[in-house]
Structures are given as structure tokens and as C-alpha cells.
Steps between C-alpha positions, in 0.01 A plus 500: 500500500595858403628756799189721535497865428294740623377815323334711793210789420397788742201677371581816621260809426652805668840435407638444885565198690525426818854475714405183594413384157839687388727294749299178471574473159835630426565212765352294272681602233808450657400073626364459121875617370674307814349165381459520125144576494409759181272706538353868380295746612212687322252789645218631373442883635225752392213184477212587698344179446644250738338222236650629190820535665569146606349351180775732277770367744366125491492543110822716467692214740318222241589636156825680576670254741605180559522487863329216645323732809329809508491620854292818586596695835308858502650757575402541881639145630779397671644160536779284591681429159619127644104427574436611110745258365432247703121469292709411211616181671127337387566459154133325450332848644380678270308773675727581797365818778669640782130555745555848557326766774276774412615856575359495816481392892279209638480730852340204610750236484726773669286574792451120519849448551594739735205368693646178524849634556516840680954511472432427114790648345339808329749481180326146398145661519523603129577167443220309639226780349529424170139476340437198227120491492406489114890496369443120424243243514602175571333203289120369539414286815899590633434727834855463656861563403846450562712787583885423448741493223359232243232617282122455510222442212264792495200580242595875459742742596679885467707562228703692761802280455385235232766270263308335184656304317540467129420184391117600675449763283624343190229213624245774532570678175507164338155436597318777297269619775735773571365869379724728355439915470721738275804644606600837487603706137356088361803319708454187654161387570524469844324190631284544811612261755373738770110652584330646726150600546183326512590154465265192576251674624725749761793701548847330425846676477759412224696303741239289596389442124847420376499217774189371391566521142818336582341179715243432161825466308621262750723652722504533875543778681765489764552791814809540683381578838797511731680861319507774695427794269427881528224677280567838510226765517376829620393486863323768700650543860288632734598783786274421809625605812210528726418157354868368554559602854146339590667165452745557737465439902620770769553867457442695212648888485275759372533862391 
């Protein structure tokens, strides 16, 4: 078998990444030249349509490449680059995703804790509050999961941090049921691997439709679940003082 390659896409509409993104992947840059591993990088700025962007990179990495993995990482995610590589080491995956947070706290998972342990170390609380609810679904009649290191079957997942393989979409294409929609200035027709919308009857995001599509052309879907990984976004902080010093016993000074 052929060393895989990996041709990684960041759909990136502003034009900025995040530092964490920046460092995450320059460190992968640097493992994929350590151990052989080719790989290039393409972006796609100035796309307001998350949809239209990763079907242009998904076609762009089928027609112009021959890398045998596309991996998408957006542009707000950061990552371990040994945990990334370390999907490549399941050659029969073919749909490989790092199960990734939302940009947000589960307070309650946090309060929970410190419940249950009053000397928690405060730096680990951002660590335990990561909230998951709707970032995958695991598969029909399956209501429990293991969290370590190996990966687990899931029906659908982000496209956060997502590796395809080739030899899926060439299976795909192959089949004829894939659309296609011009390209720009009559380019490439790109094909539309991703959708989102109204889809069987509700609302369904192109991540979730690309793993769908995916499983009818016989693939599984496989999540890493034991990466830690940042998603960067805004965050308002609140000032509260009245409501701060409340939640502390004893004196309190006062004008």
C-alpha cells in the first residue's frame, strides 16, 4: 500500500485564522515533513456560503490532486498535530472526525463538578465544560460510548476536523447520483457533495448530509473522541460585582 498524503482545506471566509489553528497546523506541517507524509494546503477566503465552499475544496482536492486524504480543519480549531496523524493509521476509514466542542460552556457540567469536588483545580474547569450536545449523533439503537483513544462508529458528525478519503469520493462520483452545479467564469462543475437545508422532512447541516450521503455509498463514519481540541470564538465576559462578591462568605467593603 501507498504512504498516504494528505491535502488539508480550511474554508476560511474572513481571511483570518485563529492562533490556535495557526500553531496547530504549522505543527502539522512540520510531523507530515518529519515522516515523509506529502501533503498541501488549500483555502478558500471571500465564500460566504459555508456549502459552496467545502464542495469547491472537495472538488478542487479531487480533480487537481492526487493525494489520497482530504482533511478539512476550519479555521477556528486547534488540535494536537500527533492526534491528527494518528487517524491516518486506519487505512480502511474512510470518513475519519475528530468529535469536536461547540463554541461554548456546558455551565452545568462545571457547577456539577465543583459540587462534587470543592479543591477542583480551577485551570481544568475549561476542560471538563466542553459542550457536545448536537456535534455528533451516534448510530441508531447505540445510547453509550467509549471515551479513550481508539475510535468509535457514529451516524453523523462536524466537519470541524474531518479526513475523507479519496477512493470514497471516486466511489461516490462513480455512482452517478452525485449532482454537479457550474463553476465560476464556466470552470469546473463543482459537484455537490455537501447541503444543507430542508432535508427529509427537517433541518440538516452540510456536515450532517455529507455523512449521510457518505453511509448510502457504503462508508462508515468514524469519531475520534479522546482529542482535546480548542474552537475558538467570540465570548462575552460579563462585569458583575455586586453579583460576584454575593458568592463569597464574610465581610464585604463598601463605599
Amino acid at each position: 500500500m501507498s504512504k498516504p498524503s494528505l491535502y488539508i482545506t480550511t474554508p476560511c471566509y474572513s481571511g483570518d485564522v485563529a492562533m490556535t489553528y495557526h500553531v496547530s497546523v504549522m505543527e502539522l506541517a512540520r510531523l507530515c515533513r518529519e515522516r515523509g507524509i506529502a501533503f498541501e494546503q488549500n483555502f478558500l477566503s471571500g465564500c460566504s456560503s459555508i456549502t459552496h465552499a467545502r464542495n469547491w475544496l472537495t472538488t478542487a482536492f479531487f480533480h487537481s490532486t492526487r493525494h489520497s486524504h482530504m482533511l478539512f480543519i476550519d479555521a477556528d480549531m486547534g488540535f494536537q498535530a500527533t492526534d491528527i496523524l494518528c487517524m491516518l493509521d486506519y487505512p480502511d476509514h474512510e470518513v475519519s472526525a475528530v468529535l469536536c466542542p461547540k463554541r461554548e460552556y456546558n455551565w452545568q457540567i462545571i457547577r456539577d463538578a465543583v459540587a462534587c469536588n470543592p479543591s477542583i483545580d480551577p485551570s481544568v474547569l475549561a476542560n471538563i465544560g466542553g459542550q457536545y450536545t448536537g456535534m455528533f449523533h451516534l448510530p441508531p439503537g447505540v445510547n453509550s460510548m467509549v471515551v479513550g483513544p481508539d475510535p468509535i462508529e457514529v451516524a453523523v458528525a462536524g466537519t470541524g476536523i474531518m479526513m475523507i478519503t479519496r477512493r470514497l469520493l471516486q466511489r461516490m462520483l462513480g455512482s452517478g447520483s452525485i449532482a454537479h452545479y457550474p463553476g465560476a467564469d464556466g470552470g469546473l462543475a463543482i459537484a455537490e457533495f455537501f447541503r444543507s437545508g430542508i432535508i427529509d422532512g427537517g433541518p440538516q447541516g452540510e456536515d450532517f448530509y455529507f455523512c449521510n450521503l457518505a453511509r448510502r455509498h457504503g462508508a462508515k463514519i468514524w469519531g475520534f473522541p479522546g482529542f482535546a481540541i480548542t474552537h475558538t470564538g467570540q465570548h462575552a465576559f460579563t462585569g458583575d460585582l455586586p453579583r460576584t462578591v454575593a458568592h463569597y462568605a464574610g465581610p464585604v467593603q463598601t463605599p
